[in-house]
N, C-alpha and C positions, 0 to 999 in steps of 0.2 A: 269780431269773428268774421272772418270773410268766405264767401258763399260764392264764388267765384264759378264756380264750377256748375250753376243749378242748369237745368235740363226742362224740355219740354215737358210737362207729364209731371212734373216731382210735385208729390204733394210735401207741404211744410205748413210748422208752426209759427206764428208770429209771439211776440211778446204778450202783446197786449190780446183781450178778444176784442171782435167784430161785433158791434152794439147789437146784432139778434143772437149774438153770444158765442158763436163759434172763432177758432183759435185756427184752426184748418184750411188752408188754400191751397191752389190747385195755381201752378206755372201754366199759363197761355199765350206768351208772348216774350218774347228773349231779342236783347239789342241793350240800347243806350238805354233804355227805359225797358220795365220787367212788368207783364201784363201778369195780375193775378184774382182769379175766380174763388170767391166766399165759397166754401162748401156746405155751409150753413143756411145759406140764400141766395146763393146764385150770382151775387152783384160781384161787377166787375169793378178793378180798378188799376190804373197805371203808374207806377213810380218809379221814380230812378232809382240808379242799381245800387247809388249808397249809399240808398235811404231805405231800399230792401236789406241790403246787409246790416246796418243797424238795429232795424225791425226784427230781424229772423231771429226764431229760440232754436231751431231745430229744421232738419230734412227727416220727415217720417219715412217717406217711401218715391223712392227713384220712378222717373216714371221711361217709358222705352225713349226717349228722347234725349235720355243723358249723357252726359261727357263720362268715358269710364277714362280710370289711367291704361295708358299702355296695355301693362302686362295682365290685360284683363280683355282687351281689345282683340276678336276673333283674327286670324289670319288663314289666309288663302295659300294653300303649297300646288305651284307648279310646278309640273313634271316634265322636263324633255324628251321623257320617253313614250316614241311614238311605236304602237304596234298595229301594224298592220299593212 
C-alpha cells in the first residue's frame, strides 16, 4: 500500500503496536526519511519512507499539513474589475 501522500499532522496506524502498546502516531517530520511521535509515550522515531509504507495499517486523521488532491485544493478568483 503506498502512503505517498502523508502530511504533517496525520495521525496513522501502524501494523504492529509500540511495546507501551499503542498502534497510533503522529507524522513530524516529511523528506527521505518520515519522523513519527508514539501517541502512547511520546517517543520519537525516524524511518524511511519504505519502511513507513510497509509498516502503515491505515491514515486515521489528516492532519492541516496535508497533500489534498487538486479538486479539493482552495482557489483564489481574481477580479479585474476595478471600482473606483
Amino acid at each position: 500500500m503506498k502512503y505517498a501522500d502523508l502530511g504533517l499532522g496525520d495521525r496513522v496506524r501502524l501494523r504492529k503496536p509500540h511495546p507501551c502498546g499503542s498502534y497510533e502516531w503522529l507524522v513530524v517530520r516529511l523528506g527521505a526519511d518520515i519522523g513519527l511521535r508514539c501517541l502512547g509515550c511520546g517517543r520519537r522515531v525516524l524511518l524511511s519512507r519504505s519502511e513507513v509504507e510497509k509498516r502503515i495499517k491505515m491514515i486515521v486523521e489528516r492532519g492541516s499539513g496535508s497533500a489534498r488532491p487538486a479538486s479539493q485544493t482552495p482557489t483564489m478568483i481574481v477580479s479585474d474589475d476595478h471600482h473606483g
